[in-house]
LUMLUM-441732 format. One line per field, with one value per residue: residue number from 1; x, y, z of N, C-alpha, C in turn. Coordinates in pm, whole numbers. Each point is the difference from the previous one (the first is absolute). Layout:
LUMLUM-441732
resi <- [NUM;...]
n_c1 <- [X;...]
n_c2 <- [Y;...]
n_c3 <- [Z;...]
ca_c1 <- [X;...]
ca_c2 <- [Y;...]
ca_c3 <- [Z;...]
c_c1 <- [X;...]
c_c2 <- [Y;...]
c_c3 <- [Z;...]
***
This chain:
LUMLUM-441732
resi <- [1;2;3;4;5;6;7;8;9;10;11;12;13;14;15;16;17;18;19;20;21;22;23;24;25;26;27;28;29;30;31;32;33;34;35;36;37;38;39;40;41;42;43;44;45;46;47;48;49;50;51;52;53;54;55;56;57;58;59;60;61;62;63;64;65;66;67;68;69;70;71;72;73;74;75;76;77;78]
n_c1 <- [3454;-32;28;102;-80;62;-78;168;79;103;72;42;36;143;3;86;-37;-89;-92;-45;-59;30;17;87;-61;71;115;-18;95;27;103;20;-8;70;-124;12;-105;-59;24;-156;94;34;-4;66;-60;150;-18;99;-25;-86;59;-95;58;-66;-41;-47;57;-51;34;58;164;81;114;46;-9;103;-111;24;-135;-62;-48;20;-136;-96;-35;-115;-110;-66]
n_c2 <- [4512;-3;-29;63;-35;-35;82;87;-35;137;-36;55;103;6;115;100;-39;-147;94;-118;-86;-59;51;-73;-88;-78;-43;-112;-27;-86;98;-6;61;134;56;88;8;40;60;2;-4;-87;11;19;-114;-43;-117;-17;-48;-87;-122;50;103;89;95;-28;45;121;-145;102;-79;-37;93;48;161;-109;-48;-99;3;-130;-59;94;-23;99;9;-99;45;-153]
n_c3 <- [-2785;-111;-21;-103;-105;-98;-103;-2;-58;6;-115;85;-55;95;56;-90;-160;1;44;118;-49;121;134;65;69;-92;69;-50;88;-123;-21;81;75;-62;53;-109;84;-57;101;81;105;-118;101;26;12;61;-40;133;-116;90;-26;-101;44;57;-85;107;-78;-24;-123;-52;36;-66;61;-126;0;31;-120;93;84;-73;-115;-33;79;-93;135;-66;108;-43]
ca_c1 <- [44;-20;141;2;28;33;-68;-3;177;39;134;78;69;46;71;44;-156;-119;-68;-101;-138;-120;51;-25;-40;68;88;84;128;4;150;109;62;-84;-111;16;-88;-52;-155;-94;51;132;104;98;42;15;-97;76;-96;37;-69;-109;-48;-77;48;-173;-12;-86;132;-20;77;125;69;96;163;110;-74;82;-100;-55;-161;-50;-133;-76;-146;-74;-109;-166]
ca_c2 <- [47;-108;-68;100;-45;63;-62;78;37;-12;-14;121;62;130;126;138;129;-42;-92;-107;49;8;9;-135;-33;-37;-65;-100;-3;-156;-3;43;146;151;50;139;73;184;37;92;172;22;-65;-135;-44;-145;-111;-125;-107;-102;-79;-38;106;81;120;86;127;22;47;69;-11;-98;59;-114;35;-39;-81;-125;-95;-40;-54;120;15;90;-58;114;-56;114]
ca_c3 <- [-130;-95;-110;-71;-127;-110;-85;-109;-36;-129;10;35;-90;54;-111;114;-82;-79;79;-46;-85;141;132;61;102;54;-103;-26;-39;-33;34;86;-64;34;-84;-14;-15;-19;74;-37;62;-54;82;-28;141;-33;96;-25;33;-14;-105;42;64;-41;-30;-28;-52;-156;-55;-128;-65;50;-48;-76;58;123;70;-39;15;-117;-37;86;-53;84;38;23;12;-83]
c_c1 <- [56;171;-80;-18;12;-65;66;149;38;192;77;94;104;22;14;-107;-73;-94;-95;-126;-101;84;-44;-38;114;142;65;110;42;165;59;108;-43;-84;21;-170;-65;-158;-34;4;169;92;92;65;38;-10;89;-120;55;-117;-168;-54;-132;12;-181;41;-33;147;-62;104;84;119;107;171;-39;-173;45;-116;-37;-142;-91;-182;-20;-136;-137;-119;-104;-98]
c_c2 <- [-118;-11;104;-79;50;-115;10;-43;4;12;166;-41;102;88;82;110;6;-63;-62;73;62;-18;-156;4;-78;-59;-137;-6;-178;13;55;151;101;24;158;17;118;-12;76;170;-12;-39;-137;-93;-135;-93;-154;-146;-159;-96;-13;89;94;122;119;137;80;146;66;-72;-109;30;-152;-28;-36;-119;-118;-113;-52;-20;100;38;81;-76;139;-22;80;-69]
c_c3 <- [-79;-131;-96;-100;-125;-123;-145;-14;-127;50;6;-134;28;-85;125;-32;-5;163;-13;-39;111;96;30;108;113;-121;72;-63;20;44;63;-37;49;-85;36;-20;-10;42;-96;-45;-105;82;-79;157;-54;111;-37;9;-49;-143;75;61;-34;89;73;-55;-71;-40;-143;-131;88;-79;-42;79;172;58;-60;18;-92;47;105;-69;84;10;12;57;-105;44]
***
């Protein structure tokens, strides 16, 4: 099984209302912090991550309130 690649990023935008345009594939997280993610299923699960990190998850949102991570991209494959 082969390295996952991603052909696609755009810059996460958090909110607690407004979700992303398309479910990600995955998220890069460039800072250090909590990422308040919202699954697929609404769920809200937070994820202590480090600089550089990645995220394989197919997130709907990145909640604003108590997420402290920066330069946060949603990755996408096409």
């Amino acid at each position: 099984m082969g390295d996952i690649l991603y052909n696609e990023s755009v810059a996460i935008t958090t909110s607690d209302t407004v979700d992303l345009p398309r479910l990600t594939d995955a998220v890069w997280v460039g800072g250090a912090g909590i990422v308040v993610a919202v699954l697929q299923n609404g769920r809200a699960v937070n994820f202590t991550c480090v600089a550089g990190q990645l995220l394989p998850l197919r997130v709907k949102r990145v909640n604003a309130t108590s997420t402290t991570a920066t330069l946060l991209n949603a990755l996408y494959q096409t």
